[in-house]
C-alpha positions as CSV (number, residue, x, y, z in Angstrom):
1,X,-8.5,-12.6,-17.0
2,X,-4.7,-12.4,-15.2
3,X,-3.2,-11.2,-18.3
4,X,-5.2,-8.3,-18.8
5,X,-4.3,-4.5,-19.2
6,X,-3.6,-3.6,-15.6
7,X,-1.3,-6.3,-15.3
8,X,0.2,-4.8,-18.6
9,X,0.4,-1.4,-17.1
10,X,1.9,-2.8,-13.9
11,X,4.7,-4.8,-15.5
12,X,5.9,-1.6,-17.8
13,X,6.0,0.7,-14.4
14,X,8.2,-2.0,-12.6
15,X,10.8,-1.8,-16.0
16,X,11.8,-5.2,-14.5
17,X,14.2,-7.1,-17.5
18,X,12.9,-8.9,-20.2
19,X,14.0,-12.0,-19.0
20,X,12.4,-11.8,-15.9
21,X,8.8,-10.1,-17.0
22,X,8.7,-13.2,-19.5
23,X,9.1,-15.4,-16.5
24,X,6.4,-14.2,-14.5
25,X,4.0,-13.2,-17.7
26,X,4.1,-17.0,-18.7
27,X,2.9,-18.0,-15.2
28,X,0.2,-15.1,-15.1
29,X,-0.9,-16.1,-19.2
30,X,-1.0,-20.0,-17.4
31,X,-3.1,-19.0,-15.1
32,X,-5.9,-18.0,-17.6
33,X,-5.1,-21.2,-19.5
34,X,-5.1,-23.4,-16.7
35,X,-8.6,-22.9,-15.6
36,X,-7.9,-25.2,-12.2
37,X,-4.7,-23.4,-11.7
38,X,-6.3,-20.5,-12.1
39,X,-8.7,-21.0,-10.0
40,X,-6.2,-22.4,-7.0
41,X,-4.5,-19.3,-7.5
42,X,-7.5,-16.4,-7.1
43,X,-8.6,-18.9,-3.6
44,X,-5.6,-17.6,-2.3
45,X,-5.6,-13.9,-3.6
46,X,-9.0,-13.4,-2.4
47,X,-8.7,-15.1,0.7
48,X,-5.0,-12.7,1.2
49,X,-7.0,-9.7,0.1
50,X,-10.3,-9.7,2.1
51,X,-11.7,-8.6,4.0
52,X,-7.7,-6.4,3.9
53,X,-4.5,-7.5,3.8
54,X,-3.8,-10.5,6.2
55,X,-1.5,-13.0,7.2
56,X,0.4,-12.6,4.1
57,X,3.6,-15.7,5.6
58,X,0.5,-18.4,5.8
59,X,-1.0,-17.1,2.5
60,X,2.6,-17.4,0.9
61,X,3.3,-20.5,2.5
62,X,0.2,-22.2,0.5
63,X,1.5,-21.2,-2.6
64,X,4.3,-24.2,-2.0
65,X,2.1,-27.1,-2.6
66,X,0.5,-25.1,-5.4
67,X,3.9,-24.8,-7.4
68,X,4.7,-28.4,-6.9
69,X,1.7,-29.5,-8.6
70,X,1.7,-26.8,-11.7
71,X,5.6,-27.3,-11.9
72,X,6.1,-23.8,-10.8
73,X,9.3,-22.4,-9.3
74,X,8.1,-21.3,-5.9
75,X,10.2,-18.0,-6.0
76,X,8.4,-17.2,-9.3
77,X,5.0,-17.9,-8.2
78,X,5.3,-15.8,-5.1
79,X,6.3,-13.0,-7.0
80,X,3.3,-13.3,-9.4
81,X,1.4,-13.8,-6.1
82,X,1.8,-10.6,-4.9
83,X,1.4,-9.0,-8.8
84,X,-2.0,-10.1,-9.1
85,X,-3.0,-9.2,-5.4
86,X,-1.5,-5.6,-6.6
87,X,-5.2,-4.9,-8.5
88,X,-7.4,-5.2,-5.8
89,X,-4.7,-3.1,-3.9
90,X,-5.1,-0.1,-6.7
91,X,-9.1,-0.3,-6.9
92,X,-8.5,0.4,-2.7
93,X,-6.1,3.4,-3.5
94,X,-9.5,4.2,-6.0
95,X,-11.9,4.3,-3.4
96,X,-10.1,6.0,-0.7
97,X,-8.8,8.5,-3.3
98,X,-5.4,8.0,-3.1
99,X,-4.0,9.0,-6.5
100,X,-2.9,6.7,-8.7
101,X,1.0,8.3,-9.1
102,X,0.9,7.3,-4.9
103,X,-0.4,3.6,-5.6
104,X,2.8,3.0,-8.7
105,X,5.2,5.0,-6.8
106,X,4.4,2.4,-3.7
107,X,3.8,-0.5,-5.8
108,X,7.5,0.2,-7.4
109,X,8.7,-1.4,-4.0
110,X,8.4,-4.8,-5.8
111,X,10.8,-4.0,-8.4
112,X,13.3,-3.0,-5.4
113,X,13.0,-5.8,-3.7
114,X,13.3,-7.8,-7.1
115,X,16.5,-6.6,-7.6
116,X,18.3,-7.0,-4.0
117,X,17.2,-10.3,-4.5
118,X,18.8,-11.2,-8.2
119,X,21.7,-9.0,-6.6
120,X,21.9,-11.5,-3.0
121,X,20.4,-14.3,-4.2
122,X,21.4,-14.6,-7.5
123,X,17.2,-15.5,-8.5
124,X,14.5,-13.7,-9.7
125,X,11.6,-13.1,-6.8
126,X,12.0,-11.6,-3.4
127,X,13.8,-13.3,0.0
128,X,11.1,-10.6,2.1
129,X,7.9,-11.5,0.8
130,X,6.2,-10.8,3.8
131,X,7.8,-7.3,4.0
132,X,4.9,-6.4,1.3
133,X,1.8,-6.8,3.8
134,X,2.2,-3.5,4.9
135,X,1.5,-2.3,1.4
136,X,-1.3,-4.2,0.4
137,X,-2.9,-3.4,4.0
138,X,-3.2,0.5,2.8
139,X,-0.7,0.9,6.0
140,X,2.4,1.7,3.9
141,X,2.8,4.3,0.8
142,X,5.4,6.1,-0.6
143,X,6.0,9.5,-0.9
144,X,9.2,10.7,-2.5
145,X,12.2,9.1,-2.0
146,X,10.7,7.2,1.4
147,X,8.3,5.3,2.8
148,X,5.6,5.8,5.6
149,X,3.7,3.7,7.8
150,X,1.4,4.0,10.6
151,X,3.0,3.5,14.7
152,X,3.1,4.8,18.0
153,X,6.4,5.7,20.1
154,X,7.4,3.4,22.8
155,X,8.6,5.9,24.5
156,X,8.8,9.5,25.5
157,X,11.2,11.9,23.5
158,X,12.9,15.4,24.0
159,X,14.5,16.8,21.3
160,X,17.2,19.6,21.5
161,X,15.0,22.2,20.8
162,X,12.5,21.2,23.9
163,X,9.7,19.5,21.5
164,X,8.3,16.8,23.6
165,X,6.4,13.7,22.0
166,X,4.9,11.8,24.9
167,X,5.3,7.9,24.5
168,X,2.1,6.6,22.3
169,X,2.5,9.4,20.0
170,X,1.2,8.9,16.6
171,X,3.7,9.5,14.5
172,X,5.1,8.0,11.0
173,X,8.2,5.2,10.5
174,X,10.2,6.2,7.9
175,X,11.6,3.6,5.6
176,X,14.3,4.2,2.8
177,X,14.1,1.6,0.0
178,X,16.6,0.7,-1.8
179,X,15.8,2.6,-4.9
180,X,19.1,3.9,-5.9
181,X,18.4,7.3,-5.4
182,X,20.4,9.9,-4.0
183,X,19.4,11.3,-0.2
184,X,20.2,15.4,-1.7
185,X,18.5,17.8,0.0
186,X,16.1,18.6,-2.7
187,X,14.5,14.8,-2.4
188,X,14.9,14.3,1.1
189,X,12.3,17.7,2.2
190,X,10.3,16.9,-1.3
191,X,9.6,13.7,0.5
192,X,9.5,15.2,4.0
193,X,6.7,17.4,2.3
194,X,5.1,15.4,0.0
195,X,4.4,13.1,3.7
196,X,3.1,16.1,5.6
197,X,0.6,17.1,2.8
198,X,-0.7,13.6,2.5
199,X,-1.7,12.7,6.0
200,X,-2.2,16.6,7.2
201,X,-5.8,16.0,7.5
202,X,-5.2,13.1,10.1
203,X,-4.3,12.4,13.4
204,X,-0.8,12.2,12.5
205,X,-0.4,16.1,12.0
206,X,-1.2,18.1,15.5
207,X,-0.5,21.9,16.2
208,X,0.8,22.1,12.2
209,X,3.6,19.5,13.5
210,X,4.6,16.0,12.4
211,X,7.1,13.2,13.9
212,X,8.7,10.8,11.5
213,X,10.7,8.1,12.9
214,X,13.3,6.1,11.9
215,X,15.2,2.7,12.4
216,X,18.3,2.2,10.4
217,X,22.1,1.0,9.5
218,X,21.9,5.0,8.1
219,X,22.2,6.5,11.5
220,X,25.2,4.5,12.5
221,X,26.6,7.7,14.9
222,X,30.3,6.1,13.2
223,X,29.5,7.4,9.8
224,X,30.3,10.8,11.3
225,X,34.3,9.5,11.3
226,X,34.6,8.0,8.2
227,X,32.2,9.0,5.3
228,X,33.5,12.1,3.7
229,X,31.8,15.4,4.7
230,X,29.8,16.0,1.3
231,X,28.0,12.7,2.0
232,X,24.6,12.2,1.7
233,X,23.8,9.4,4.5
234,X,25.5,12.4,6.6
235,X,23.3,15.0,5.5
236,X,20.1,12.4,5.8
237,X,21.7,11.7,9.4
238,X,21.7,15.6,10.4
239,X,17.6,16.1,9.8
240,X,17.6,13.1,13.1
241,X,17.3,13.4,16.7
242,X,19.0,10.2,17.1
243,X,18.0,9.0,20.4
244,X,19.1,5.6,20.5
245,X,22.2,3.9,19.1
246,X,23.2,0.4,18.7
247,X,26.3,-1.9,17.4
248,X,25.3,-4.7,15.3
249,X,27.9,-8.2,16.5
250,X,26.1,-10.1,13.4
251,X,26.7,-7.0,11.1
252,X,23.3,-7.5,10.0
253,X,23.3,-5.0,7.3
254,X,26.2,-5.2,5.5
255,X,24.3,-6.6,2.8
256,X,22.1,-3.4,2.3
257,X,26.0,-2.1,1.1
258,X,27.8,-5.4,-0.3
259,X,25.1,-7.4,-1.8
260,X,25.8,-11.3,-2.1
261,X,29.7,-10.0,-1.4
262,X,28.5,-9.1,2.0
263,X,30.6,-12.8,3.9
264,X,33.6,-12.2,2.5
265,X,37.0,-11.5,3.7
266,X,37.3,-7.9,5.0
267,X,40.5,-7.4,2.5
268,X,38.2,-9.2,-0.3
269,X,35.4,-6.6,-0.3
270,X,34.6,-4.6,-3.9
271,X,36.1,-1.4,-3.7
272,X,33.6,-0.4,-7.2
273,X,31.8,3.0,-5.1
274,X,33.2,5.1,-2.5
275,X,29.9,4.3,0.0
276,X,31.7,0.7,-0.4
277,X,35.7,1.6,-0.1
278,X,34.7,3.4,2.6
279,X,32.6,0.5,4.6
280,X,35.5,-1.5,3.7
281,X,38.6,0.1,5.1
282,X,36.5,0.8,8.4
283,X,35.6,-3.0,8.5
284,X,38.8,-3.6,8.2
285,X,39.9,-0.9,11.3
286,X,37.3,-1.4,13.2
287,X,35.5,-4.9,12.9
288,X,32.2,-2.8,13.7
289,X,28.6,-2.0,12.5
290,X,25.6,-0.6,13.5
291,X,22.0,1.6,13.3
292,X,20.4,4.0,15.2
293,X,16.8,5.2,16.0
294,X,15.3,8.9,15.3
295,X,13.3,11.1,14.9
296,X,12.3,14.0,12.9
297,X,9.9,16.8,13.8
298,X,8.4,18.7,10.2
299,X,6.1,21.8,10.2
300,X,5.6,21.2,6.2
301,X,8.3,23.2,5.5
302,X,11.3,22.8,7.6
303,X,13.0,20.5,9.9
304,X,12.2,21.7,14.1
305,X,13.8,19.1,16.3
C-alpha cells in the first residue's frame, strides 16, 4: 500500500495546503489502483533507495516517460517520488537510532522547498529535486534551525583566536533552509548544540571541539553597511570566521530574498519586509551581491573561533 498510515503521518507533518496534499494524495491513492503504475513506480523507489541513496538526477529523470504514459504532471510525480522514497528513509533513521523528531524535523525540508517553488515557480513540486539526495543518503539531518552534512576543508584555516584546522579536517556544512524562522540567538546556539550533541560520539568532535562550515549569500561582508544593527543575518554573521568573500555578477541569490520578483527592475522591487527595502535600496546604490565562506568552531556550549 502507498496510501497507508506513514504516508498519512508524513503528509500532516509537512501541513502542506489542501490543494496541494490532494494533488499528490490522488497520485499516491493511483498508485495502489493502478497495479502497473504502481509497480513502475516502486522499480524506481527501490532501485533510488538501495543499496542507499544514489543517483537521484537519473532516477528523477525516469520518472518523465513514466508521467507521460499515466497522464501525470511530471512536477507532481517527482514530488510524490521523493514522498514515498521518505519510508524507507525513516525505517534507516529506525535502525541507526536516530529519533524520529530528527527524521520529521529533516524530512520537513520538502515542505520548504515546496513552497520556494509555488513562490518562484508559481507550481506545486520542487525546481531542486536533486538537492534531496543528501537526505535520503543519511548524509544530511537537521538539527534546530539548520542543517548538517558530512565534508572535509579544502583548505587550511586560522581563526582569530589561533585555532588551526588543517585542510582535510572533518568538519560539518551548515545549511540554513528556508524555513521562515528567525536566526535569534536562542535558535541559532539551540542548533549549534543540538549538532554538537548529535555527532559528539564521531569523528567530527576532537579535543571537546567542532568546526561548522558555511557557504552563503548570509555572509555577504556588505550586510555590515546596510542591514540595521538589531539584525539577525548580522548577528548569524558575527558567530563566522569568514575567510573567504566573494561578489556575485549574476546576483545568483536574489531570489532566496525576492522570490519570482527577483528580474525585475531595481525601482520595481516589493518593498513588503524590511530584509527586502533594505536589499532593494542597496541594489539600487550599489548594483552589487554576494556570499561568503566560514566557519565556526563550538565547544557544546559557546562559540571559540
Amino acid at each position: 500500500m502507498h496510501y497507508n498510515e506513514f504516508y498519512k503521518i508524513l503528509m500532516k507533518k509537512l501541513e502542506l495546503p489542501e490543494s496541494a496534499e490532494k494533488e499528490f494524495t490522488d497520485v499516491v491513492k493511483l498508485a495502489d489502483e493502478n497495479l502497473q503504475f504502481g509497480r513502475d513506480l516502486d522499480k524506481l523507489i527501490m532501485r533510488f533507495m538501495f543499496p542507499k541513496a544514489h543517483d537521484i538526477r537519473r532516477f528523477l529523470e525516469k520518472l518523465t516517460p513514466i508521467s507521460q504514459k499515466y497522464s501525470i504532471d511530471e512536477n507532481i510525480l517527482q514530488f510524490v517520488f521523493l514522498l514515498l522514497s521518505a519510508e524507507t528513509m525513516a525505517k534507516r533513521y529506525t535502525k541507526q537510532g536516530i529519533p524520529d523528531s530528527v527524521f520529521f524535523e529533516t524530512i520537513k525540508d520538502l515542505k520548504y522547498k515546496f513552497q520556494e517553488c509555488v513562490e518562484c515557480k508559481g507550481y506545486y513540486g520542487t525546481f531542486v529535486p536533486h538537492w534531496f539526495e543528501g537526505f535520503y543518503r543519511l548524509e544530511r539531518f537537521s538539527l534546530g534551525r539548520f542543517q548538517y552534512e558530512h565534508t572535509d576543508t579544502d583548505r587550511e584555516i586560522i581563526t582569530p583566536s589561533g585555532i588551526k584546522i588543517k585542510k582535510g579536517t572533518k568538519v560539518l556544512f551548515l545549511h540554513i533552509p528556508s524555513s521562515g524562522e528567525p536566526l535569534t540567538d536562542e535558535v541559532r546556539i539551540d542548533s549549534y548544540k543540538k549538532a554538537y550533541d548529535f555527532y559528539k560520539n564521531t569523528s567530527f568532535v576532537k579535543n571537546g571541539k567542532i568546526v561548522f562550515v558555511c557557504h552563503s549569500w548570509l555572509l555577504y561582508k556588505e550586510h555590515y553597511k546596510f542591514l540595521p544593527e538589531n539584525s539577525n543575518i548580522l548577528k548569524f554573521m558575527n558567530d563566522f570566521y569568514i575567510y573567504e568573500q566573494y561578489i556575485s555578477d549574476i546576483k545568483e541569490d536574489l531570489w532566496r530574498i525576492f522570490g519570482k520578483n527577483d528580474k525585475l527592475p531595481y525601482k520595481d522591487l516589493p518593498e513588503d519586509t524590511s530584509l527586502k527595502k533594505a536589499y532593494k535600496n542597496w541594489l539600487i546604490e550599489k548594483d552589487e551581491t554576494g556570499g561568503g565562506v566560514g566557519v565556526i568552531v563550538f565547544d557544546g556550549k559557546k562559540i571559540i573561533n
